[in-house]
N, C-alpha and C positions, 0 to 999 in steps of 0.2 A: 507567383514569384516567391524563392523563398526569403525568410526573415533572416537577415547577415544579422541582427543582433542574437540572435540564438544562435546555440551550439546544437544544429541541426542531429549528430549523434546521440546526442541524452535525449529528443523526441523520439529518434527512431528506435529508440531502447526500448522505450516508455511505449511507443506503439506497438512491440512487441509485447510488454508486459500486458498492456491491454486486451491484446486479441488472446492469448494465452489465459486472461482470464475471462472473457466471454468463451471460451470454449471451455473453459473449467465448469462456469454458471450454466452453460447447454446442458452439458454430461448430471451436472446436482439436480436437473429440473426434468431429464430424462428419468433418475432414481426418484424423482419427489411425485411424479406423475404415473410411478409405475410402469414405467415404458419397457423397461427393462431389468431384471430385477438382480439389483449388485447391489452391497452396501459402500456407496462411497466415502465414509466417513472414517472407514477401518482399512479399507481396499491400498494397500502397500504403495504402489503405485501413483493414487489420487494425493494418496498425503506428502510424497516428494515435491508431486506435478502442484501444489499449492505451496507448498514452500519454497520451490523454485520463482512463482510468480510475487510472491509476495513478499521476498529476496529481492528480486529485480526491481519492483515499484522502491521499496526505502532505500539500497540505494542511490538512486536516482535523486530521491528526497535528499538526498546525504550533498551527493554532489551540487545537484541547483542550489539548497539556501548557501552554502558554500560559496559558491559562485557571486549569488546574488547581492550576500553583504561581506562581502571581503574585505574591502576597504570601509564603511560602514552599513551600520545596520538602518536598514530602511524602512523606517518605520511604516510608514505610507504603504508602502507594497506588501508589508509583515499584515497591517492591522486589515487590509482587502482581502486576503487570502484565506486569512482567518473568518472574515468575515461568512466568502464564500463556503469552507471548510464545515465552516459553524450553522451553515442553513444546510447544506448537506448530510451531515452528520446526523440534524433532529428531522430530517423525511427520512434518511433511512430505518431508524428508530421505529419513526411512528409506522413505518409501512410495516414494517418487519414485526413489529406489535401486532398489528392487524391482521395479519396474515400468519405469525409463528407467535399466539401470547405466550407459550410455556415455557419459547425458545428464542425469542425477542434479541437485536441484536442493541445491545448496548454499547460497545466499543469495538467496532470495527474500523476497518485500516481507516477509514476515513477520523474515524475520532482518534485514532493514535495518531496521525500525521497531523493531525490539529493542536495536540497536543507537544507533539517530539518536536515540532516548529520552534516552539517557544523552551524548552527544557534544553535543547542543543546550543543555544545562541550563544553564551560562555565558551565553547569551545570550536566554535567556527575557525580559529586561526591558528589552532593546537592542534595540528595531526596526529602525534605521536602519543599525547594524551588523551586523544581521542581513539586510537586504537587502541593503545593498553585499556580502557574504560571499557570498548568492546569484546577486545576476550576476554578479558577476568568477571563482567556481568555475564556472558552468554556459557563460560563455563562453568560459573559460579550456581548459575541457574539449572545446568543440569546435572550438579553433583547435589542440588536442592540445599544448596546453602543462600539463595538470593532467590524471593520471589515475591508475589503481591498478593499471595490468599489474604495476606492481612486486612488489604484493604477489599477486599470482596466480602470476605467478611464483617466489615465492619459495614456496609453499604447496600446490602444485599436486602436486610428489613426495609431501612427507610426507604431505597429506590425501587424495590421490589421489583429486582433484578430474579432473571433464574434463578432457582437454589439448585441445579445441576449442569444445565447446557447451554449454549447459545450458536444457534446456526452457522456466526460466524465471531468469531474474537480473534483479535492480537494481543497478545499480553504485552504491557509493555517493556517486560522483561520477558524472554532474551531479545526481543525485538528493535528497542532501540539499539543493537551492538551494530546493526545493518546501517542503520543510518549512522551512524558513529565510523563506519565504514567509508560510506559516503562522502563523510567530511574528510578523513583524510584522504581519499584518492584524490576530490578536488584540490585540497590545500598543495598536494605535493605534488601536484600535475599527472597523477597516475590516469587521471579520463582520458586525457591527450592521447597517448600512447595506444587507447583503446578505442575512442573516439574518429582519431585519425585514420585511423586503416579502410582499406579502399571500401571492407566488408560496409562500414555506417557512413563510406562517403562519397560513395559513388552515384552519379547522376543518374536515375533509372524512375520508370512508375511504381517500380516496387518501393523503392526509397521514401518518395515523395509520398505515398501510400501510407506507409507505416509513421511518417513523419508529420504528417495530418492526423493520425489515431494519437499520436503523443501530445499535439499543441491540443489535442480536445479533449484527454485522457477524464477528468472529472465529470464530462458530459458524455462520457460514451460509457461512463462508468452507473450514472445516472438513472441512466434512458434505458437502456440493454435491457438489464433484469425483468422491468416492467412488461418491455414488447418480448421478451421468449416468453415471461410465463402466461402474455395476452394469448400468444400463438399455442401454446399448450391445449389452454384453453376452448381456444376455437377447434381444435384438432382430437379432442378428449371425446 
């Protein structure tokens, strides 16, 4: 049965960002295994098809906390999420330590959505200043007038972080501009219009399908990586 208190469309969104990025994680683990031999990390193509998906996931992020404290901020369901977020965030570390030390993920989307949670909450009800905020960072950042070497630099000894690469990073610049995105399309009803059309509201097992991948999106994001690279493994 589905949940009437969700906006069934932002799941089915979200369940597409997810299957979009398990098939990203196949394709890196097919390059990490040698299956085939491409450089995904350069390859034209893979770097759109990850920007695409990791576009799609923030925002998402943009629009749900929008949604979620609109009228106000809920602290209660703020400080759970985090919580969640926050146990997530240090297994993907410590796995990806284990398995990549040179190249270890320290902030990945998960540690930014942990993070941009709490940094966006001032402008949950400002759309317009929440888009101006997002073009002027996200262009400001690729004219290399706004970035965050600084603090990588500054953090890079003591957490003894990379000093060149990381398997996977979001910077939080330009990245929060997405989720900044997020929040105005929620604020001024722009999901509505996107959300409502028949394409994310129509009754089908496809729907229903992809709208199960979005209500579990942190556990399929979780679990995934571990079982392809088990299946690599057994298959090597």
């Amino acid at each position: 049965m589905r949940n009437t208190k969700r906006i069934i469309g932002i799941d089915i969104f979200r369940g597409w960002a997810i299957l979009l990025m398990v098939i990203f994680h196949f394709s890196y683990d097919i390059y990490y295994f040698k299956i085939i031999d491409f450089q995904i990390q350069t390859n034209t193509f893979f770097i759109w098809f990850r920007f695409l998906i990791v576009s799609m996931f923030l925002v998402a992020v943009g629009i749900s906390l929008q949604l979620a404290h609109q009228q106000k901020i809920n602290w209660s369901s703020l400080k759970k999420r985090a919580l969640y977020l926050g146990i997530a965030s240090l297994l993907v570390s410590i796995s990806s330590y284990i398995i990549f030390p040179n190249s270890w993920i320290y902030f990945g989307i998960l540690h930014f959505i942990l993070i941009a949670s709490f940094v966006v909450l001032p402008l949950l009800n400002h759309p317009y200043l929440s888009l101006t905020f997002a073009v002027t960072s996200f262009i400001a950042f690729h004219l290399n007038i706004l970035n965050m070497h600084w603090l990588f630099n500054l953090l890079v000894s003591p957490l003894h972080l990379p000093p060149r690469i990381s398997v996977d990073v979001v910077r939080f610049v330009p990245w929060i501009s997405f989720v900044l995105i997020g929040i105005s399309m929620g604020s001024l009803g722009w999901h509505q219009k996107i959300f409502n059309t028949h394409f994310f509201n129509k009754r089908d097992k496809i729907n229903d399908f992809f709208s199960f991948l979005g209500q579990h999106s942190l556990l399929i994001y979780m679990v995934h990586q571990p079982l392809l690279f088990a299946m690599f493994l057994l298959l090597k």
